[in-house]
N, C-alpha and C positions, 0 to 999 in steps of 0.2 A: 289311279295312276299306276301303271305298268311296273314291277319290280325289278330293275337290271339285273340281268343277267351276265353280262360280264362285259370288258373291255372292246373286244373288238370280233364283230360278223363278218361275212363275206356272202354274197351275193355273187352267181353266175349268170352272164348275160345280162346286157342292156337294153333287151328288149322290153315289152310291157312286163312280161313274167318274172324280169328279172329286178325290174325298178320297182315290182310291187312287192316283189319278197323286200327289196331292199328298205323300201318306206315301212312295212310290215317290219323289220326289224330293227329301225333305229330307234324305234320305243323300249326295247329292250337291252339296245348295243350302244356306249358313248362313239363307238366309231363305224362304221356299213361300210366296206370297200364292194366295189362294182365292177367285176373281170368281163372283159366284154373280147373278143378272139378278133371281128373283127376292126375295121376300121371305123372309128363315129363318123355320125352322118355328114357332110359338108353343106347340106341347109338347115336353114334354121326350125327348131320342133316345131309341130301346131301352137295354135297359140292356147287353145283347150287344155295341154297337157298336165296343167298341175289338177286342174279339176278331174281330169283323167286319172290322173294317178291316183288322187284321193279318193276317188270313189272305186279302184278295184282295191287299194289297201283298206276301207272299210269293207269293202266284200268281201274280203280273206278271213278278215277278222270275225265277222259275224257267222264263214263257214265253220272256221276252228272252235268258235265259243260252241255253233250249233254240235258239231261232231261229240265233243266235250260232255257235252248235255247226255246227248245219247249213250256215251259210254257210261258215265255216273248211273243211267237208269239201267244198262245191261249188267254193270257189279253189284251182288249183292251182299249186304253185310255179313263178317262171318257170324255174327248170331244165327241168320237163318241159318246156317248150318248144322245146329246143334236144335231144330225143333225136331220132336220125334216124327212130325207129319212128314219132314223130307226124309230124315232117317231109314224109314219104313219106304219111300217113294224111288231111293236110290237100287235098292237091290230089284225092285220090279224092273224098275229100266235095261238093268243087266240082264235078266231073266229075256225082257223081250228082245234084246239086241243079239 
């Protein structure tokens, strides 16, 4: 289960981008307000739509876990920084730069 984050998100735009940020964040927010500039639409949504929704708000989610991932495997602990093989490997870099 998601840890809140705080009170209250805001989401721009009613479009798909905007409803899936907004679904994307009410796991996080007890409130998601939805600013949308123009006027909503005067017919009624597809009837698909929450399935729609739901499936690009799992797609968001599984992008930011994936990014996430990769960032954890690009930082490396400060230990490696203190082995003598990097120590020794930092002034060669400078040298050929």
């Amino acid at each position: 289960m998601p840890i809140p984050v705080g009170e209250q998100s805001v989401a721009i735009g009613a479009g798909v981008g905007g409803l899936t940020a907004a679904a994307a964040q009410s796991a996080f927010f007890a409130n998601v307000i939805v600013l949308e500039r123009g006027d909503l639409p005067a017919e009624a949504p597809p009837p698909d739509v929450d399935r729609s929704m739901t499936f690009q708000a799992a797609l968001t989610r599984l992008a930011v876990h994936k990014v996430m991932v990769d960032v954890r495997h690009l930082i490396k602990p400060r230990s490696v920084f203190r082995e003598p093989a990097f120590a020794q490997r930092v002034p060669a870099e400078m040298d050929a730069a």
